[in-house]
VOBA-1610 file (N, C-alpha, C; in pm, whole numbers, padded with zeros to 5 digits, always signed):
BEGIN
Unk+04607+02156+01545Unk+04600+02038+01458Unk+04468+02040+01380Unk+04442+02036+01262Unk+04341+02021+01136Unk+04256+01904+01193Unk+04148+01926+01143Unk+04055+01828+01186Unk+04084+01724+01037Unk+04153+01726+00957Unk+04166+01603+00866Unk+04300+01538+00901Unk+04424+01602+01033Unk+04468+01538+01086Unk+04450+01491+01207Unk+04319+01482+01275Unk+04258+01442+01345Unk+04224+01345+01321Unk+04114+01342+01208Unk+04066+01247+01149Unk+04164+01120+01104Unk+04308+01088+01033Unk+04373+01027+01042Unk+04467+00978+01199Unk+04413+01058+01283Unk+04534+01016+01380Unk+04402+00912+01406Unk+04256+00942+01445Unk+04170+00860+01493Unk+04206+00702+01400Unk+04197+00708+01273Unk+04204+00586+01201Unk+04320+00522+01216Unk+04404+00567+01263Unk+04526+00540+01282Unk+04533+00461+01375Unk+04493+00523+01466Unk+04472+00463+01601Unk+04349+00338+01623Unk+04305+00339+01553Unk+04196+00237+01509Unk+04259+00101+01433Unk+04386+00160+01345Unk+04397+00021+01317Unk+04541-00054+01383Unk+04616+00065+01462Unk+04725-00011+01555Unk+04619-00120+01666Unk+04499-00022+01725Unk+04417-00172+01784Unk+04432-00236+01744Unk+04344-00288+01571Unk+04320-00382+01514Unk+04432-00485+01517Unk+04564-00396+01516Unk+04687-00488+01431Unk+04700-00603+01588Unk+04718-00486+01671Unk+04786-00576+01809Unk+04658-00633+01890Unk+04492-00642+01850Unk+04419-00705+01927Unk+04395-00832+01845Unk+04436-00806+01758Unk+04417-01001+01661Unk+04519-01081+01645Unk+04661-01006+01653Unk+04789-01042+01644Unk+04783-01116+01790Unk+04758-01045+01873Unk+04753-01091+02027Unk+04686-01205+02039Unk+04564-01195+01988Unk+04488-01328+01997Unk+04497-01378+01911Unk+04610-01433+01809Unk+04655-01517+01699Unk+04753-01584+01837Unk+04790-01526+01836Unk+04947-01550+01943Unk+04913-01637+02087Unk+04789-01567+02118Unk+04785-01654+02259Unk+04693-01789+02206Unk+04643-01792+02043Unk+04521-01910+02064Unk+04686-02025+01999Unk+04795-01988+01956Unk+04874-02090+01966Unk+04997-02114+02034Unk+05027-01971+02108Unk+05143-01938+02181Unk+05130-02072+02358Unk+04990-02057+02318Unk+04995-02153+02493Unk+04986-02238+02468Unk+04906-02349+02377Unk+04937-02481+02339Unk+05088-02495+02362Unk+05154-02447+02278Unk+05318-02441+02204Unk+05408-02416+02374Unk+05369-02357+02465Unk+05431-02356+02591Unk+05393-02460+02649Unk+05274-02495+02678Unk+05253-02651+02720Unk+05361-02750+02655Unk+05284-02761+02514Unk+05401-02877+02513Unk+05546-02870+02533Unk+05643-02756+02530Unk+05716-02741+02534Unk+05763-02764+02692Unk+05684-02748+02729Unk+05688-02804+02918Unk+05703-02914+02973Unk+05592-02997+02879Unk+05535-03113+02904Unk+05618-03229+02869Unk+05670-03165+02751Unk+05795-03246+02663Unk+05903-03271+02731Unk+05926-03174+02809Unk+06110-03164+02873Unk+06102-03248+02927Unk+06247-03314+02973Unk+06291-03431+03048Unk+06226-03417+03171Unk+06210-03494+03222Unk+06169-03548+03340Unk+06011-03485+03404Unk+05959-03419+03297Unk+05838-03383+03313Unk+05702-03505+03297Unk+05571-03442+03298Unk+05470-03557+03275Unk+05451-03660+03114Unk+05486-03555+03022Unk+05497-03686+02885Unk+05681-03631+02858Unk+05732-03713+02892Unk+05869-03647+02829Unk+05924-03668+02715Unk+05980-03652+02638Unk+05978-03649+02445Unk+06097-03594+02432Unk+06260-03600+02502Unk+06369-03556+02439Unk+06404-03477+02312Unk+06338-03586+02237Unk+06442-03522+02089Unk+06331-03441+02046Unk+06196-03486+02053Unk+06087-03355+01964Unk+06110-03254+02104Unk+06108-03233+02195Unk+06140-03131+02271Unk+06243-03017+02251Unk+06365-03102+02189Unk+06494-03016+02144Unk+06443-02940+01992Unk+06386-03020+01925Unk+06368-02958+01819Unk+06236-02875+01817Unk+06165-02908+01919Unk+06063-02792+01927Unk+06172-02642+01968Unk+06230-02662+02030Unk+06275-02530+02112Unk+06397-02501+02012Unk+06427-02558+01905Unk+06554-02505+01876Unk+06463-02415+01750Unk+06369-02460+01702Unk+06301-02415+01602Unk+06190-02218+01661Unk+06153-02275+01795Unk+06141-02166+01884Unk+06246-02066+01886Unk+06375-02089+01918Unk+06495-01982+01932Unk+06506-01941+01797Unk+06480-02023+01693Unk+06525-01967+01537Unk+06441-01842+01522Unk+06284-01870+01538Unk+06212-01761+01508Unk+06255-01623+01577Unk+06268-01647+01766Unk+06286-01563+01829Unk+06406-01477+01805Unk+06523-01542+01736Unk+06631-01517+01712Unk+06615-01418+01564Unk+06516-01413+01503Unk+06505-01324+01358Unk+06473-01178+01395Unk+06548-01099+01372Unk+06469-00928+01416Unk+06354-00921+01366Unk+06287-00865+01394Unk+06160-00876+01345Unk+06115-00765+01219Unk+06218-00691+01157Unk+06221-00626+01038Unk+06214-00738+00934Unk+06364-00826+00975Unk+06395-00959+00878Unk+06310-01007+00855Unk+06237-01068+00966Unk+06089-01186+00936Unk+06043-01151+00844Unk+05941-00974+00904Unk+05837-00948+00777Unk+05872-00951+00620Unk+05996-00908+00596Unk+06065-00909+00491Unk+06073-01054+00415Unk+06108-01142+00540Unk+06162-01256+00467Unk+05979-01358+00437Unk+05902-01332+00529Unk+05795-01397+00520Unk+05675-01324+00417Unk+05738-01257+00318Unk+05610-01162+00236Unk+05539-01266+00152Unk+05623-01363+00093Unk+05529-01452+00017Unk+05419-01515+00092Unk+05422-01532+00254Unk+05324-01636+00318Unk+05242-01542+00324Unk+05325-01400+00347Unk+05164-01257+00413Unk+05100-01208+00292Unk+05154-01276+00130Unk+05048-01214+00020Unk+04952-01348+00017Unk+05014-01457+00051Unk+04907-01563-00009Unk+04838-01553+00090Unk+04832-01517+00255Unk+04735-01501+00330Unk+04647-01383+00347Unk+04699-01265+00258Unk+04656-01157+00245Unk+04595-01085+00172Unk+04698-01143+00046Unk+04664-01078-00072Unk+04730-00966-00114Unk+04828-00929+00011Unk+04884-00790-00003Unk+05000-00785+00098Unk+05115-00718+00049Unk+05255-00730+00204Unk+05205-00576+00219Unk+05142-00490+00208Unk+05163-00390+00261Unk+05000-00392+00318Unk+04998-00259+00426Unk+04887-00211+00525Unk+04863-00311+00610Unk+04778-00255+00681Unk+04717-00315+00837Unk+04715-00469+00829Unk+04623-00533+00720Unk+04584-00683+00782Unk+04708-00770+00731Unk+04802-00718+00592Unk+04953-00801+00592Unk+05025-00747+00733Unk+05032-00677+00795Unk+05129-00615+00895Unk+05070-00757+00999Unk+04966-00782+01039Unk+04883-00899+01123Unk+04960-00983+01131Unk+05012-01056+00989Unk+05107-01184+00970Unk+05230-01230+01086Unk+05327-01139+00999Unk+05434-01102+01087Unk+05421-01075+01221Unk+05328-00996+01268Unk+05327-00954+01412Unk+05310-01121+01478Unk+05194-01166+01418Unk+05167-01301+01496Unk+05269-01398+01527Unk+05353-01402+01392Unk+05425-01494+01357Unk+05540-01493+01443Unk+05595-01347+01473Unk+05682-01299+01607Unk+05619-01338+01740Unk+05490-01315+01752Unk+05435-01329+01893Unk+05442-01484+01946Unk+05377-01564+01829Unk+05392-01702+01912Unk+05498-01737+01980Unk+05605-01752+01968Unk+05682-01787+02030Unk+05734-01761+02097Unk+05697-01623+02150Unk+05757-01526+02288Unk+05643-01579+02348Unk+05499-01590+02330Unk+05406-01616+02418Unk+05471-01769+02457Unk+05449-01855+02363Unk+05534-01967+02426Unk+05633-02000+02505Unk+05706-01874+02514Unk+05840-01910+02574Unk+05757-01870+02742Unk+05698-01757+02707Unk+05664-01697+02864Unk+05598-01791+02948Unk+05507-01874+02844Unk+05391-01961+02926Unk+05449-02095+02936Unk+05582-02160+02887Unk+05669-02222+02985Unk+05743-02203+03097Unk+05782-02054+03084Unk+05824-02025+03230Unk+05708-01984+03347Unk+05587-01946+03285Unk+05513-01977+03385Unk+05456-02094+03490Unk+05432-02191+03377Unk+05411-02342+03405Unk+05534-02397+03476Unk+05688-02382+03460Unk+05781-02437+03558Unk+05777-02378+03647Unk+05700-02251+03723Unk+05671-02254+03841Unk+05603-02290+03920Unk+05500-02390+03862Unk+05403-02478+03957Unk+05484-02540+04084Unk+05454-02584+04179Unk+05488-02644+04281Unk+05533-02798+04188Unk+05630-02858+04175Unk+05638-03007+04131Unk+05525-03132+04226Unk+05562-03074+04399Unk+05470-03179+04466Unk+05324-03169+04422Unk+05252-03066+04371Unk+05134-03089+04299Unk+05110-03184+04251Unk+05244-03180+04137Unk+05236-03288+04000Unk+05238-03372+04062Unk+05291-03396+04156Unk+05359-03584+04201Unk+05278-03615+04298Unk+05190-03550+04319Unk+05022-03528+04386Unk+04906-03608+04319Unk+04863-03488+04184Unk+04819-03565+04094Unk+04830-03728+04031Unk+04982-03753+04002Unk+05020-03841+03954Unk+04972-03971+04049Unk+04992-03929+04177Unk+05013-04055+04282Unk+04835-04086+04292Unk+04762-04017+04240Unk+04609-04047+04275Unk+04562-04110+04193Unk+04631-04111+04039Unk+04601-04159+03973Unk+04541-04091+03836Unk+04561-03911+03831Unk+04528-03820+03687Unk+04599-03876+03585Unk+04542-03864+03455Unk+04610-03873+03340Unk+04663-03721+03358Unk+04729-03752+03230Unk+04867-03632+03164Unk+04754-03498+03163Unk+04613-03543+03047Unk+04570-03420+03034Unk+04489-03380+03161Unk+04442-03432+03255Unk+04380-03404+03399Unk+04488-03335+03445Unk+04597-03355+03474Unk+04721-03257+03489Unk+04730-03098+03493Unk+04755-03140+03317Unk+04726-03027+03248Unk+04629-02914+03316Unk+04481-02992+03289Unk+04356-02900+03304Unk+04347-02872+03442Unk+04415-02942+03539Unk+04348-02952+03671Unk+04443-02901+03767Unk+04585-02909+03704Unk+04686-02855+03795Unk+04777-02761+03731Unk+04850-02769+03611Unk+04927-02686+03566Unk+04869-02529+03534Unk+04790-02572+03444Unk+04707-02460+03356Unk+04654-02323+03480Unk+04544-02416+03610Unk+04485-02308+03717Unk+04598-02206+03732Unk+04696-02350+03843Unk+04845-02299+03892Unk+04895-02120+03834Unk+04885-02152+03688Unk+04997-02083+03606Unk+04927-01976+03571Unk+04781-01965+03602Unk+04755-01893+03514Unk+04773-01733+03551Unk+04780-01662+03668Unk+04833-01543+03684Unk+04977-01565+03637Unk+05077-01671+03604Unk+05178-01634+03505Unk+05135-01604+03365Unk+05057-01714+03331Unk+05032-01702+03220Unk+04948-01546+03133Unk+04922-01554+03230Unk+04801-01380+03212Unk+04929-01230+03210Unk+05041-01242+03265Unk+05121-01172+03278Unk+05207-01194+03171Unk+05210-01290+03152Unk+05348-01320+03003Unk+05235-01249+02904Unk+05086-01288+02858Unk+05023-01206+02796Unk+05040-01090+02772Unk+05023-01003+02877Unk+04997-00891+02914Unk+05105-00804+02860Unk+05267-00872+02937Unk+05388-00865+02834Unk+05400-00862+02684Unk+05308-00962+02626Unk+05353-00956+02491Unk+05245-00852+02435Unk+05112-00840+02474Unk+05071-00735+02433Unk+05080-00609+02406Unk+05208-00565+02508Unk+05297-00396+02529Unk+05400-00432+02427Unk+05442-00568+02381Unk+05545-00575+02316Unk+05477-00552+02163Unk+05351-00597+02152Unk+05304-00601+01993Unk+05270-00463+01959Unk+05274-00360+02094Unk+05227-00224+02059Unk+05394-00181+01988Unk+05504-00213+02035Unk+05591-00161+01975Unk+05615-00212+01868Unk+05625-00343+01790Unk+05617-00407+01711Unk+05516-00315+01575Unk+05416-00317+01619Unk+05367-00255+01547Unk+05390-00092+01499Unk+05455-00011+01600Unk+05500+00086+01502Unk+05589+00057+01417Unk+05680-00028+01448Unk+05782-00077+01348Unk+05731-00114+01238Unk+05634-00161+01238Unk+05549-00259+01097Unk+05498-00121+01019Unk+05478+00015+01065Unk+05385+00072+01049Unk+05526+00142+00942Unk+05612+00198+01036Unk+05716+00249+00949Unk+05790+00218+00777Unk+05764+00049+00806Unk+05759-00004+00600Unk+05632-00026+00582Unk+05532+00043+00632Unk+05374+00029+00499Unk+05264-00004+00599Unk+05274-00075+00678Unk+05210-00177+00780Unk+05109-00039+00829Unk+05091+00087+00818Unk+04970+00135+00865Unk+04926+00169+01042Unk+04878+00237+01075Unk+04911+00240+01248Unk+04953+00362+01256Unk+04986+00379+01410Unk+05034+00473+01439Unk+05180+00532+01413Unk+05231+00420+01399Unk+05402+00437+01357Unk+05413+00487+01218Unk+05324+00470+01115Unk+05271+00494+00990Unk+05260+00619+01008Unk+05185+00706+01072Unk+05133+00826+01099Unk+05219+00919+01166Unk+05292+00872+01251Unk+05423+00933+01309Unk+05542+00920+01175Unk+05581+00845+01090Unk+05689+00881+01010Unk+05622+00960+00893Unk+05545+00934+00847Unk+05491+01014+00724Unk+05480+01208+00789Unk+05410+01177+00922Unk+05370+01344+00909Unk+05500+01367+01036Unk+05498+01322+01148Unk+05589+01361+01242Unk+05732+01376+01157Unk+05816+01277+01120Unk+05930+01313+01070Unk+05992+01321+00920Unk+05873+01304+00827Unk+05907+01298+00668Unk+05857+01448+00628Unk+05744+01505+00723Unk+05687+01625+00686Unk+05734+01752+00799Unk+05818+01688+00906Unk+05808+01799+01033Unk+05736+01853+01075Unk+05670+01779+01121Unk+05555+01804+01225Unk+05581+01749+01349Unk+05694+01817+01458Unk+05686+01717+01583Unk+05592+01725+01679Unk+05464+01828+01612Unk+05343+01797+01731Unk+05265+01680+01720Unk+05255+01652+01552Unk+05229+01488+01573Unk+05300+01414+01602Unk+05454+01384+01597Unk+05514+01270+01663Unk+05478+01300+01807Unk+05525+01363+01885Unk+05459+01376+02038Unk+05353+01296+02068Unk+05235+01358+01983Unk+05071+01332+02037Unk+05115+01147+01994Unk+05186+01107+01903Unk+05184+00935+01864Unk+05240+00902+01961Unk+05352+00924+01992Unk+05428+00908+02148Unk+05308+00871+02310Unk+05267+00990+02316Unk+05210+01016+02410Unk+05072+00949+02431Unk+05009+00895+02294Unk+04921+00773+02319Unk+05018+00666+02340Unk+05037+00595+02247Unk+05164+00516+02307Unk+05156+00468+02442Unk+05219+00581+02486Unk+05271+00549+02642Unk+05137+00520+02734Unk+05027+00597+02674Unk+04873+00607+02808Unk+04813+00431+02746Unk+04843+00424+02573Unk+04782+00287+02559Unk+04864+00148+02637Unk+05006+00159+02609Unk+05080+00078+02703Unk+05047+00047+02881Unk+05013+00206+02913Unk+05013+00184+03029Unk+04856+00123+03075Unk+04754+00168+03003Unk+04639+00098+02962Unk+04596-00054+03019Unk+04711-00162+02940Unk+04701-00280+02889Unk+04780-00316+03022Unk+04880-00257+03062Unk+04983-00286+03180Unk+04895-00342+03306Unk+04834-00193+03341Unk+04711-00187+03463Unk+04624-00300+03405Unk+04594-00315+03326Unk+04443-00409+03327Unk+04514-00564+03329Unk+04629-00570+03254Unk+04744-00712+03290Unk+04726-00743+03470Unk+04763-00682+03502Unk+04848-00682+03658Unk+04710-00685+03721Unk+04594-00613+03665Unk+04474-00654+03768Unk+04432-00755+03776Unk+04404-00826+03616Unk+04375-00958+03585Unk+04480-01053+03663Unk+04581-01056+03701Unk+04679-01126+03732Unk+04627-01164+03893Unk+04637-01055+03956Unk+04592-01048+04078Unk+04501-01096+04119Unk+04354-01060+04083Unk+04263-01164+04066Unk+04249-01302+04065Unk+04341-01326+03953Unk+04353-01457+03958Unk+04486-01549+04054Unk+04545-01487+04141Unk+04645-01536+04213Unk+04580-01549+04354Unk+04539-01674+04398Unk+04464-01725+04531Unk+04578-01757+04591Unk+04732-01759+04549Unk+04816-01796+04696Unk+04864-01736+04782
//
């Protein structure tokens, strides 16, 4: 392999980070609010809210329900006015995020309905408000779920992102269709592959350690 395809696999690989370490943390700074309330909301929970509950989650399934080719496609006007541009690395950001919230949300409600309920009805009977709850019982509780639904969506934004990379979006998936299969070169698709799999497995191990750590039961 040429050291000027070296040199691109490095940048390459430099900006699939970029795409899935800001996308990730776009995703978790609103993906967990958005699971809270979505928790918090449901019937018979601590603030319960029926009808904005249904329409939070039906609006949740809509997004989750878009392939995520469609989205980027369908959302280019929001990723030029936030961008300036639908194509390369920081428009590819948009979309990725815009997919992520709501899988992070979904995960970090199913984390949170595994709290113990007698907690809650613990709390409640002593006399916590809703957000003492929150901060003091749900959130600790959950959070080796919550760190794992992360961890999940982070292996998920690595695939996401070759996809993004394949219409313009830049990355490694970028670098694998241009030279691996537009030029035949399958020693670069391999070597894109084969990070891939060591970066996935990467993020996996350091998920599951963090998790552990944080699980005192």
């Amino acid at each position: 392999m040429s050291i000027e395809l070296l040199r691109l696999f490095s940048e390459s690989f430099l900006e699939t980070l970029g795409m899935v370490g800001i996308a990730g943390g776009i995703a978790a700074l609103f993906g967990i609010p958005l699971g809270l309330l979505l928790t918090v909301t449901s019937p018979g929970h601590i603030l319960p809210r029926p009808l904005f509950n249904r329409a939070l989650g039906i609006t949740v399934n809509a997004v989750r329900s878009t392939p995520f080719i469609i989205l980027m496609v369908a959302i280019i006007p929001l990723t030029r006015l936030l961008t300036g541009t639908s194509i390369g690395t920081a428009a590819a950001v948009v979309p990725l995020a815009i997919a992520a919230i709501p899988f992070v949300g979904r995960l970090v409600e199913g984390a949170l309905r595994e709290v113990d309920g007698g907690l809650i009805e613990a709390a409640e009977a002593i006399g916590a408000t809703p957000l003492q709850i929150i901060r003091k019982v749900l959130v600790p509780e959950a959070l080796p779920g919550i760190v794992n639904g992360l961890t999940i969506t982070f292996v998920s934004l690595i695939g996401y992102s070759a996809m993004a990379g394949a219409v313009g979006g830049g990355g490694l998936g970028d670098l694998g269709i241009r030279y691996g299969y537009q030029r035949f070169m399958p020693e670069v698709m391999l070597l894109v592959v084969a990070v891939l799999i060591v970066f996935v497995q990467l993020i996996q191990s350091l998920g599951d350690h963090l998790s552990r750590r944080l699980n005192h039961r």
